[in-house]
DOMAR-811203 format. One record per residue (C-alpha): residue number from 1; residue in three letters; x, y, z. Coordinates in Angstrom, 1 decimal, always signed. Layout:
! DOMAR-811203
PT    k    r      xx      yy      zz
PT  NUM  ALA       X       Y       Z
...
***
This chain:
! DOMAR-811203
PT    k    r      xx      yy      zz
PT    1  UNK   +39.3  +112.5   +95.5
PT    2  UNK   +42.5  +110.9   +96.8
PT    3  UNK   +40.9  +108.1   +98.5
PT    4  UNK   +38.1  +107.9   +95.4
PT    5  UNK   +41.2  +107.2   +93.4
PT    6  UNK   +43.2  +104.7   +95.4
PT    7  UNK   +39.8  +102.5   +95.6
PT    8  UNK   +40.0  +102.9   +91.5
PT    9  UNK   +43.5  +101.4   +91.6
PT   10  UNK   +42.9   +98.7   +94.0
PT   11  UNK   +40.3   +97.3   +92.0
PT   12  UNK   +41.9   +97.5   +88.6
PT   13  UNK   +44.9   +95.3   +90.7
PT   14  UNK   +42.3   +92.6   +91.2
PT   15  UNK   +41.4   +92.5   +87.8
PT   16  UNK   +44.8   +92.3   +86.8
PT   17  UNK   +45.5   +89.8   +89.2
PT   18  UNK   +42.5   +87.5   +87.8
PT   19  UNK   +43.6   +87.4   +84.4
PT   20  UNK   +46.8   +86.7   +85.6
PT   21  UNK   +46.0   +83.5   +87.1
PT   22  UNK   +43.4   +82.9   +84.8
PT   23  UNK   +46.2   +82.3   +82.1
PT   24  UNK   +49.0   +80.7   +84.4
PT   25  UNK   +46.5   +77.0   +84.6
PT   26  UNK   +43.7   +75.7   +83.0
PT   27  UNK   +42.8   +75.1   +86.8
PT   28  UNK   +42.1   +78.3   +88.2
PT   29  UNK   +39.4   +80.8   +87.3
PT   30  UNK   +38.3   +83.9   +88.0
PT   31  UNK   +36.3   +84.4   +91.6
PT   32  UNK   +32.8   +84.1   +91.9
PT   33  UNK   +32.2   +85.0   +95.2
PT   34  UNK   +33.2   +87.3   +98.2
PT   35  UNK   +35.0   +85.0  +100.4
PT   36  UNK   +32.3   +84.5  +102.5
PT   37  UNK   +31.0   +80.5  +101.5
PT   38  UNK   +32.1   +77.7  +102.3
PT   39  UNK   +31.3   +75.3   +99.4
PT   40  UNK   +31.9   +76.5   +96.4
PT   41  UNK   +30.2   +75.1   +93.1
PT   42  UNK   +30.5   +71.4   +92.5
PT   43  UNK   +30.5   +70.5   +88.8
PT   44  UNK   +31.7   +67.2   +89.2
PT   45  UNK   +28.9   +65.9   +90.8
PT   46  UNK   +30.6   +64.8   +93.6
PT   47  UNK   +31.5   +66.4   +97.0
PT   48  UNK   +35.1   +66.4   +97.9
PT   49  UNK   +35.6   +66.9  +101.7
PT   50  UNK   +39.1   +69.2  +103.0
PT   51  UNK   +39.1   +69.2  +106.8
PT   52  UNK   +41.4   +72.3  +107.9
PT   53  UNK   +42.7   +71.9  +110.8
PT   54  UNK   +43.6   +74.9  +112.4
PT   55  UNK   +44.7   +76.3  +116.3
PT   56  UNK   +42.0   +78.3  +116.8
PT   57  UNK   +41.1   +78.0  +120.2
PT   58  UNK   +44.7   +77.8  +120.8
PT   59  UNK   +45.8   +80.0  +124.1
PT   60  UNK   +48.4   +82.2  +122.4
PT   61  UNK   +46.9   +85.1  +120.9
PT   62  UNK   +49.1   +85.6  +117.6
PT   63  UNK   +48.1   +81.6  +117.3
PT   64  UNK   +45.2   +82.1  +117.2
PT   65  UNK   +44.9   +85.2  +115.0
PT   66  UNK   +47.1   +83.3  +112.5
PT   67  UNK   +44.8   +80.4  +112.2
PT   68  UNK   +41.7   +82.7  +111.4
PT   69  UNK   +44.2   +84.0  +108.8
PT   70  UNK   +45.0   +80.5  +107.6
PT   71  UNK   +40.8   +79.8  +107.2
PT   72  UNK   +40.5   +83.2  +105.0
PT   73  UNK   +43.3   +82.4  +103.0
PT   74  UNK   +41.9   +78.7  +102.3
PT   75  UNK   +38.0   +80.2  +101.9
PT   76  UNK   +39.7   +82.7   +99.2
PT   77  UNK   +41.7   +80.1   +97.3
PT   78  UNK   +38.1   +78.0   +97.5
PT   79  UNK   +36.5   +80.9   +95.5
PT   80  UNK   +39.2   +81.2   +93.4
PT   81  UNK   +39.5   +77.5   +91.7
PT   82  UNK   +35.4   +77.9   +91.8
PT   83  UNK   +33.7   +75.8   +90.1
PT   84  UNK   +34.9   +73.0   +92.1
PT   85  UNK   +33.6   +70.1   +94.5
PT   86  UNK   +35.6   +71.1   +98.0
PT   87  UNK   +33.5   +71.1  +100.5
PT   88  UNK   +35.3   +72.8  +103.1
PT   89  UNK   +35.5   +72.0  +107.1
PT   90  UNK   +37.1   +73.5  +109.6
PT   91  UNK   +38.5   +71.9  +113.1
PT   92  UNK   +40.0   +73.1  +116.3
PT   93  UNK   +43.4   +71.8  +117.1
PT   94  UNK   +43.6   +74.3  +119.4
PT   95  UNK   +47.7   +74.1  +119.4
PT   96  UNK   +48.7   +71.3  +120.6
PT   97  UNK   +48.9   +67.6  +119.5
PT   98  UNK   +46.4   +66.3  +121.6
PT   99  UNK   +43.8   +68.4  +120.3
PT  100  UNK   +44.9   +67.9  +116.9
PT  101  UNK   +44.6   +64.1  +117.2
PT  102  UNK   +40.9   +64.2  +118.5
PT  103  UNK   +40.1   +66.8  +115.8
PT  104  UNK   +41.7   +64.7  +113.0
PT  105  UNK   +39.9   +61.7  +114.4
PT  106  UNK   +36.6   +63.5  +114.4
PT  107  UNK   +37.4   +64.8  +110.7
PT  108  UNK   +37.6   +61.1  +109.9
PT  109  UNK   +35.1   +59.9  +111.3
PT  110  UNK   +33.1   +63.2  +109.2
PT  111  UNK   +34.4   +61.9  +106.3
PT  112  UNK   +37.0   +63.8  +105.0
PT  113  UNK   +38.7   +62.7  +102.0
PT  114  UNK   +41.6   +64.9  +102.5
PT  115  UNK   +43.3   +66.8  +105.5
PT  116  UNK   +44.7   +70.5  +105.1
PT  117  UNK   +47.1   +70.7  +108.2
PT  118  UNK   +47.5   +71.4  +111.2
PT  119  UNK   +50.1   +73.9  +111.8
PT  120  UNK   +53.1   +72.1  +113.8
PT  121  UNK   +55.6   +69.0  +113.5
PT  122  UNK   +54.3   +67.7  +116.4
PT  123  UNK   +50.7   +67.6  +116.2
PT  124  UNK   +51.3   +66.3  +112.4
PT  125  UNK   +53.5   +63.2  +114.0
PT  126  UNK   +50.5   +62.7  +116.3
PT  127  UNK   +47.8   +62.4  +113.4
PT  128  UNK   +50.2   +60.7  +111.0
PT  129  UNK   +49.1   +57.0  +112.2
PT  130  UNK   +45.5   +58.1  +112.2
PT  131  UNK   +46.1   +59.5  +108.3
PT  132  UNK   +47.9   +55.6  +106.9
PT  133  UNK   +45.6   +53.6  +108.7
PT  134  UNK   +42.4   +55.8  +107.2
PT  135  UNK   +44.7   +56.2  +103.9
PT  136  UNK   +43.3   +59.7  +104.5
PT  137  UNK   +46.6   +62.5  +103.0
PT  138  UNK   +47.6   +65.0  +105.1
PT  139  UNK   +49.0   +68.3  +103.9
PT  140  UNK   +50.6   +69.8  +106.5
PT  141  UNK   +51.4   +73.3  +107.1
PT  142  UNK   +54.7   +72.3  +109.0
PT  143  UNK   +58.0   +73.2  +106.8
PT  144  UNK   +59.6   +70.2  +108.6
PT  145  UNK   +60.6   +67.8  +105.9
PT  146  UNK   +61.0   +64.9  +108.2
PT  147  UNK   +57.1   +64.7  +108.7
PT  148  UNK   +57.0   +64.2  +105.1
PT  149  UNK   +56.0   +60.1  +105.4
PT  150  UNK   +53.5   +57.6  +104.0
PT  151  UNK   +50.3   +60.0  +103.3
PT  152  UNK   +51.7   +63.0  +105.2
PT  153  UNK   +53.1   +66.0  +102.8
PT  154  UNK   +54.4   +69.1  +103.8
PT  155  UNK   +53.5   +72.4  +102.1
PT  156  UNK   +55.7   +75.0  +104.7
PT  157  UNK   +58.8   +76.1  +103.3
PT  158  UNK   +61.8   +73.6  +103.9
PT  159  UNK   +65.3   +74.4  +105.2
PT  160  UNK   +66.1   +72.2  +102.3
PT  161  UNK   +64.4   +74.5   +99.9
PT  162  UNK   +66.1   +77.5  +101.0
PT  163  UNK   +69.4   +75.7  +101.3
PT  164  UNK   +69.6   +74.5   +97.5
PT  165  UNK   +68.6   +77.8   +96.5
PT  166  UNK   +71.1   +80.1   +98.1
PT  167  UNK   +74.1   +77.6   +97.6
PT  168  UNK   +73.4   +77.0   +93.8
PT  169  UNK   +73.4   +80.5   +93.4
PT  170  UNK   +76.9   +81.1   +95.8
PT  171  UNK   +78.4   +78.9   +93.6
PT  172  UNK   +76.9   +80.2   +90.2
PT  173  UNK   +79.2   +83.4   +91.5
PT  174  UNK   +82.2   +81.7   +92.0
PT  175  UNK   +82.0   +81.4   +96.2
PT  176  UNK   +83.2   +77.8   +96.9
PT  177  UNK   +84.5   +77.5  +100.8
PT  178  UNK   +82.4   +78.1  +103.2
PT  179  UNK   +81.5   +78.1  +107.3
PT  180  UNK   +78.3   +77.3  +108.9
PT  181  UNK   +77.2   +79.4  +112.2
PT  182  UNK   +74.3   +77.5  +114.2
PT  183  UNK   +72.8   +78.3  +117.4
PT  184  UNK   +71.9   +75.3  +119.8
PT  185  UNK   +68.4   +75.1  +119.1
PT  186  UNK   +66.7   +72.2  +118.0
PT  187  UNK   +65.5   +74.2  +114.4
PT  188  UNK   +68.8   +75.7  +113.7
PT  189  UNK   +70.8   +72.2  +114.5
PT  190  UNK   +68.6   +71.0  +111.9
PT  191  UNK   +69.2   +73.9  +109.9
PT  192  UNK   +72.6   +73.5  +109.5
PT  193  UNK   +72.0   +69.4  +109.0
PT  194  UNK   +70.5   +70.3  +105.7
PT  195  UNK   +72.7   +73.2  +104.9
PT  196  UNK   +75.7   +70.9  +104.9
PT  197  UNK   +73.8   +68.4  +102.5
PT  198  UNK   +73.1   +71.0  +100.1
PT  199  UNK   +76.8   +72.5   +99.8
PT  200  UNK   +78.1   +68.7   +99.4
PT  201  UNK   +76.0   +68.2   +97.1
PT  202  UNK   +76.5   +71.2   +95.3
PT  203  UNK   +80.3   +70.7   +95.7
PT  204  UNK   +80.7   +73.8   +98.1
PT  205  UNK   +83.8   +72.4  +100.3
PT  206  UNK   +82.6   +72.9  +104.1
PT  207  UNK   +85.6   +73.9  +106.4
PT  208  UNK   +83.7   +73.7  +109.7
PT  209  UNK   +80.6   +74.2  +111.5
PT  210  UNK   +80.5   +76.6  +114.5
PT  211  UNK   +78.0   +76.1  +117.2
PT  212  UNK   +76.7   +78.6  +119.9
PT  213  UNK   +74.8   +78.9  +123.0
PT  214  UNK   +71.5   +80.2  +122.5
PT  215  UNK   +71.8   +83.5  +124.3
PT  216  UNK   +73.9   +86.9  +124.1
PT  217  UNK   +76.9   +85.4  +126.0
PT  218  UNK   +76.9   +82.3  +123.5
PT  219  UNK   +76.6   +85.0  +120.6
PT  220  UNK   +80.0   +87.4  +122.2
PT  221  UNK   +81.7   +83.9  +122.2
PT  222  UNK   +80.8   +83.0  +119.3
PT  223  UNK   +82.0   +86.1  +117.4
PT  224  UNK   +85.7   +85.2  +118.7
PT  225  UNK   +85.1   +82.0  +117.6
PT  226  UNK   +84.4   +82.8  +113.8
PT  227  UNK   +87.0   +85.6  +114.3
PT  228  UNK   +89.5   +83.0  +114.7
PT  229  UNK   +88.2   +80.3  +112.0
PT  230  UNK   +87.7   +83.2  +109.4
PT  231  UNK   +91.5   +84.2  +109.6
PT  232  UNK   +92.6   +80.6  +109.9
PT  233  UNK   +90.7   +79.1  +106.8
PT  234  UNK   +89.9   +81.9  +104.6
PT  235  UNK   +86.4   +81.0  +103.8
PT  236  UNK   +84.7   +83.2  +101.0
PT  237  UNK   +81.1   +82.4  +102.8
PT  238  UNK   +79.9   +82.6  +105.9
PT  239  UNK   +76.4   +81.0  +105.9
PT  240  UNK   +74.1   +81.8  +109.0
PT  241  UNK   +71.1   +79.0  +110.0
PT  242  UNK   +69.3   +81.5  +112.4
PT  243  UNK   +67.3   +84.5  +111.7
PT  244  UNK   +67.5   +88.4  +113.3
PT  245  UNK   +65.3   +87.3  +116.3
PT  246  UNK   +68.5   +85.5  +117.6
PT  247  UNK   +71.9   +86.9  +117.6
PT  248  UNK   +72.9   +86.6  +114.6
PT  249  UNK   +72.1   +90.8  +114.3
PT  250  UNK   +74.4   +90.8  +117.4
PT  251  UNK   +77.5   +88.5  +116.1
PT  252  UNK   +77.5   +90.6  +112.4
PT  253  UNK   +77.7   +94.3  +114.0
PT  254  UNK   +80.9   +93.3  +116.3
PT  255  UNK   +82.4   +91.1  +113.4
PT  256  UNK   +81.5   +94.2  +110.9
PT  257  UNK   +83.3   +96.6  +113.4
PT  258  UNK   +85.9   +94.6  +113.4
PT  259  UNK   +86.1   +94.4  +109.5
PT  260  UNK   +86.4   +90.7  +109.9
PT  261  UNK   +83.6   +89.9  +107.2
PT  262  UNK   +85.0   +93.0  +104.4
PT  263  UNK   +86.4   +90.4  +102.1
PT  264  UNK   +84.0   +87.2  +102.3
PT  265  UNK   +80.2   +86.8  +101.8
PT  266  UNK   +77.4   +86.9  +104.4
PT  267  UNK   +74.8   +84.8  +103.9
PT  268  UNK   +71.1   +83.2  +105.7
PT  269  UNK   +69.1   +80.8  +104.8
PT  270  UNK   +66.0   +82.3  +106.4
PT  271  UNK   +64.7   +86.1  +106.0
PT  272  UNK   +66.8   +88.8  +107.4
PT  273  UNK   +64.3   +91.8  +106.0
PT  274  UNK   +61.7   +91.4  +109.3
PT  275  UNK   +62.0   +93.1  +111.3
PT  276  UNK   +62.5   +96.1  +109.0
PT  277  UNK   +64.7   +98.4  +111.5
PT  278  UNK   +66.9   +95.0  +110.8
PT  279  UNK   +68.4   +96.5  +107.1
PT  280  UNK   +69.7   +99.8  +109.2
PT  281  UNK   +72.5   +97.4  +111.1
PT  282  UNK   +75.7   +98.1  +109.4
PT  283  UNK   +76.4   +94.1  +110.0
PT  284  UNK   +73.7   +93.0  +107.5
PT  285  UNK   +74.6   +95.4  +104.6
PT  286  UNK   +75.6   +93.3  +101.2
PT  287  UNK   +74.3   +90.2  +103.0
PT  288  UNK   +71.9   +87.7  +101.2
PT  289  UNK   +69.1   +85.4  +101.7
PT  290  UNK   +66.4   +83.7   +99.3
PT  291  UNK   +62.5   +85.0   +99.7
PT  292  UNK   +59.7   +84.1   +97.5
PT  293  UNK   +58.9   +86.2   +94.5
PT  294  UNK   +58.3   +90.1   +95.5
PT  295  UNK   +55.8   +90.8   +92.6
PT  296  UNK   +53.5   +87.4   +93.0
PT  297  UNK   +54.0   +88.3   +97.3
PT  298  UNK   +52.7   +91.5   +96.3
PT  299  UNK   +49.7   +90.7   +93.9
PT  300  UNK   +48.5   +87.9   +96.7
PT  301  UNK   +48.8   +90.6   +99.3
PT  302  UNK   +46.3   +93.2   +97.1
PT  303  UNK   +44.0   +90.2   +96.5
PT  304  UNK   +44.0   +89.1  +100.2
PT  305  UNK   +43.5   +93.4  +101.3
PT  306  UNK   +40.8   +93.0   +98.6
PT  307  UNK   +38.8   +90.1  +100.4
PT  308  UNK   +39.3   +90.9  +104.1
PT  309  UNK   +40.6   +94.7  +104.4
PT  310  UNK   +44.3   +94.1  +105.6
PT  311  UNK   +47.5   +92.7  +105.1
PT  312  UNK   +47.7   +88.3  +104.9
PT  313  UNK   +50.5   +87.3  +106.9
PT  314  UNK   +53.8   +85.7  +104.8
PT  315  UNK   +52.5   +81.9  +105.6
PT  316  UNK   +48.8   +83.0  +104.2
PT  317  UNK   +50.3   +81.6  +101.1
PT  318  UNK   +50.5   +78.4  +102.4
PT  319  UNK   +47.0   +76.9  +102.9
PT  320  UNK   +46.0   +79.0   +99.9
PT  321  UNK   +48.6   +76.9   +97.7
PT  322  UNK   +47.1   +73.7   +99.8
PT  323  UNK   +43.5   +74.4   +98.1
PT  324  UNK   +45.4   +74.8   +94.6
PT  325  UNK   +47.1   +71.9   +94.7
PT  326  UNK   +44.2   +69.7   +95.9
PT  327  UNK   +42.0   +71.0   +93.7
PT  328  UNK   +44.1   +70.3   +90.6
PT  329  UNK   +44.2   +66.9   +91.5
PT  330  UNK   +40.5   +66.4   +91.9
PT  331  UNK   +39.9   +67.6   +88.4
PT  332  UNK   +42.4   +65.8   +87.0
PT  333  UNK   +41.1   +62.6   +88.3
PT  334  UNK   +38.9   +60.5   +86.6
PT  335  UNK   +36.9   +59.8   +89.5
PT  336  UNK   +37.2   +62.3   +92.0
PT  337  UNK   +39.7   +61.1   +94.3
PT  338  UNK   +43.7   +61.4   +95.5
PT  339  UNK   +45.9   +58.5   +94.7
PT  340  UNK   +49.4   +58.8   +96.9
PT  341  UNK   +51.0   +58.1   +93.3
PT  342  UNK   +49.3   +61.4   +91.9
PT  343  UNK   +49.7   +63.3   +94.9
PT  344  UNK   +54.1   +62.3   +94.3
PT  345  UNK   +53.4   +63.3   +90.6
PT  346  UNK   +51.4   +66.7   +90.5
PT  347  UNK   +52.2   +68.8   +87.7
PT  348  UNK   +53.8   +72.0   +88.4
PT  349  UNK   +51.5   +75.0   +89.8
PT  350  UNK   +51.0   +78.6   +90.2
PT  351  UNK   +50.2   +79.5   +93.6
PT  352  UNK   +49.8   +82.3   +95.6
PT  353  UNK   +54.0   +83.6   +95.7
PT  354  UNK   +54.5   +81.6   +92.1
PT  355  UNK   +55.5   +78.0   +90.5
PT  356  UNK   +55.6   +75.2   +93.5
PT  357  UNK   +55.3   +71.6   +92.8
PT  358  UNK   +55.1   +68.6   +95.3
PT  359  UNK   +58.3   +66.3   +95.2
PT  360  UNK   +58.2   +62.8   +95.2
PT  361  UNK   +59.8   +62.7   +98.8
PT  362  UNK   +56.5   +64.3  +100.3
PT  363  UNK   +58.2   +68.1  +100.6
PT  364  UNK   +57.1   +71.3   +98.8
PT  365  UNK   +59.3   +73.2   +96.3
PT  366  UNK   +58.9   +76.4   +95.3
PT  367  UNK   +60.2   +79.1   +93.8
PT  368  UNK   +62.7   +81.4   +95.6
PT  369  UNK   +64.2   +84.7   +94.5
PT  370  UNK   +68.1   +85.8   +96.2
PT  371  UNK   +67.6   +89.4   +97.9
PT  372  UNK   +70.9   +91.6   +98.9
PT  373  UNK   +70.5   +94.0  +102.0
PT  374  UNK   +72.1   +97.1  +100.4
PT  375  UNK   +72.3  +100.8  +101.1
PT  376  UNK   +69.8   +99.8  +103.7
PT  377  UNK   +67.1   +98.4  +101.4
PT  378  UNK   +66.5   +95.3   +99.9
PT  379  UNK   +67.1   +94.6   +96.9
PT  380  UNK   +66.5   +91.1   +94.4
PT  381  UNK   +70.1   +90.0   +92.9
PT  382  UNK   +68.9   +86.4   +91.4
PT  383  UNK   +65.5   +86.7   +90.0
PT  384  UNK   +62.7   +83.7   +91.4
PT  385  UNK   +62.3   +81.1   +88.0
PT  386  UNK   +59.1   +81.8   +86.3
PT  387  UNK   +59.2   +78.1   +86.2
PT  388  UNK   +60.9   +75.3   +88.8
PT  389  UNK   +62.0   +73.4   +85.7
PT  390  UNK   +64.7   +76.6   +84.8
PT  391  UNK   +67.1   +78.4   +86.2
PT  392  UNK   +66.9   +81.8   +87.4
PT  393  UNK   +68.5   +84.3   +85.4
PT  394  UNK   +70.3   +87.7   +86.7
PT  395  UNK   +68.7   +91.0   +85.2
PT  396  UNK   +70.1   +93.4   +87.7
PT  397  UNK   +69.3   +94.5   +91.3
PT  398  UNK   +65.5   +95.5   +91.8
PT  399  UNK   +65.1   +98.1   +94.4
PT  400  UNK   +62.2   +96.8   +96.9
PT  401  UNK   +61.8   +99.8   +97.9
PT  402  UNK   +59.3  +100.9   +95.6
PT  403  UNK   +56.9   +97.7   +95.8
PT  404  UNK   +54.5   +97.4   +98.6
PT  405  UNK   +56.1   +94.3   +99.7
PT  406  UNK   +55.0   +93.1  +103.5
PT  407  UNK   +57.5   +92.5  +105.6
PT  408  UNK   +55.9   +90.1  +107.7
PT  409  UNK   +57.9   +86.9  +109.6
PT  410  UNK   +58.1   +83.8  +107.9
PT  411  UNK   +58.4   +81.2  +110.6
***
């Protein structure tokens, strides 16, 4: 009876979650299929060809298992826009940029109008030249904003997304001084690049930057490092580029026990909730860090458990938002194809964690909500805008606790 009655509730959550997006654009519509086509209806007249390139023969087992992830996400955001004229593709990158080149050139030569990936900075670099000289766009899955060039885009999530978020709402709350902790590491130097562009332009005043070795040693020195900075300066934030696969877990507990960090603000610009034995450390408690929204994460998780029987990992929702955007841009031309002028001026969407929009510069925005690790849960301070045009308002801490929100890494 008990599992009769959890299938009932499951299935009225995919309703629900139909007429939701059914009312959020005139550009999506209820499913029509089972995720298991690969072209869905073309109304237009006129086939429109997405090669998704994707590391599936790639050597590394989570790799791999990710892209297969990647291809049901896009085949479900397919049947979801339905009727439409994608026709979709798929092609082996295999994880590395060599592949990727000979998979975008055979995509080319197939005829694709449009390219959905690949996965990483590198291999994008590698097919850029191919995509200008075929004028062929690229929407890559890399949150690397510096691939973002001629008819390359990037749909991951940007440093410089996260950045803006957190530090318009630090200062919103009064916190204006601030010091930067980096590790060494090519993505967390470039991290902190983008963090200090934010706070300037913000008008958060940057006392210094702090850079450590990429190990546990570099993490015990850098502890008397901050020590020393934080009683010097007297910031009110301490902002952290890395995330609690590094040592950033390790340089919070001996600062905590210290009662170093009691009167300022911790803060990341990546998640600190994965892994979850993460929000036990007494050096993360009260710290922040901006997440996509946990009710539209949680509806696209039901829809994906719906399709394909488990749980989508976090980046699911990015080739899914790839199909939304594309397809909203084929309808709205008048005759059937992308412009690089209306790919710069696409109209704010709903996709699969809520309102993103492309930017003029190439990069994705979306929609970020501020969580607060507290009393060892997680909990939403600064709610995500309903709409990137408005600012978030506060309506109190939402225990997280209670939603079945995945905790899964966002890379």
């Amino acid at each position: 009876m008990q599992t009769q009655f959890k299938r009932i509730v499951l299935v009225i959550q995919f309703l629900l979650f139909s007429i939701f997006l059914a009312s959020c654009s005139d550009n999506l519509s209820p499913s029509q299929g089972g995720g298991q086509s690969q072209t869905a209806t073309n109304t237009l007249n006129q086939e429109f060809r997405v090669a998704l390139l994707i590391p599936m023969g790639s050597e590394d087992t989570e790799t791999a298992n990710l892209a297969r992830i990647f291809e049901q996400s896009t085949q479900m955001a397919i049947d979801q826009v339905s009727p439409s004229p994608i026709v979709l593709n798929v092609y082996d990158t295999k994880g590395n940029p060599q592949d990727a080149y000979i998979a975008a050139q055979q995509a080319i030569s197939d005829g694709t109008d449009i390219i959905l990936g690949p996965l990483y900075s590198d291999s994008t670099r590698v097919i850029a030249p191919l995509a200008n000289v075929s004028r062929i766009p690229v929407f890559s899955f890399s949150n690397d904003s510096r691939i973002a060039s001629g008819y390359v885009f990037s749909l991951g999530q940007t440093f410089e997304n996260a950045s803006e978020r957190i530090v318009n709402y630090l200062i919103s709350q009064g916190y204006t001084r601030t010091i930067i902790v980096q590790a060494d590491t090519i993505s967390e130097i470039r991290g902190a690049e983008v963090l200090t562009q934010a706070a300037q332009v913000a008008g958060m005043e940057l006392i210094q930057t702090i850079t450590y070795e990429y190990s546990q040693p570099g993490g015990l020195k850098a502890v008397e490092e901050i020590a020393l900075a934080i009683e010097a300066d007297k910031p009110d934030v301490l902002l952290f580029t890395g995330n609690p696969a590094g040592a950033v877990p390790l340089i919070l507990e001996i600062l905590n026990d210290r009662g170093i960090t009691n009167d300022i603000v911790v803060a990341g610009i990546e998640r600190w909730d994965t892994p979850s034995s993460t929000l036990q450390l007494n050096g993360l408690q009260e710290s922040i860090f901006p997440k996509f929204d946990p009710n539209q994460s949680a509806i696209f998780s039901n829809r994906y458990k719906y399709y394909y029987g488990e749980a989508p990992h976090s980046l699911a929702a990015i080739p899914y938002d790839g199909i939304i955007v594309i397809d909203a841009l084929v309808k709205r031309g008048q005759d059937g194809t992308i412009t690089l002028n209306e790919i710069r001026n696409t109209d704010e969407l709903i996709g699969a964690y809520g309102p993103f929009q492309i930017n003029p510069d190439g990069t994705t925005k979306r929609s970020l909500a501020v969580f607060k690790i507290q009393d060892r849960k997680v909990v939403v301070v600064d709610q995500a805008p309903r709409t990137l045009q408005n600012q978030p308002s506060i309506d109190g801490p939402e225990d997280l606790t209670i939603a079945p929100i995945q905790n899964l890494p966002l890379n």
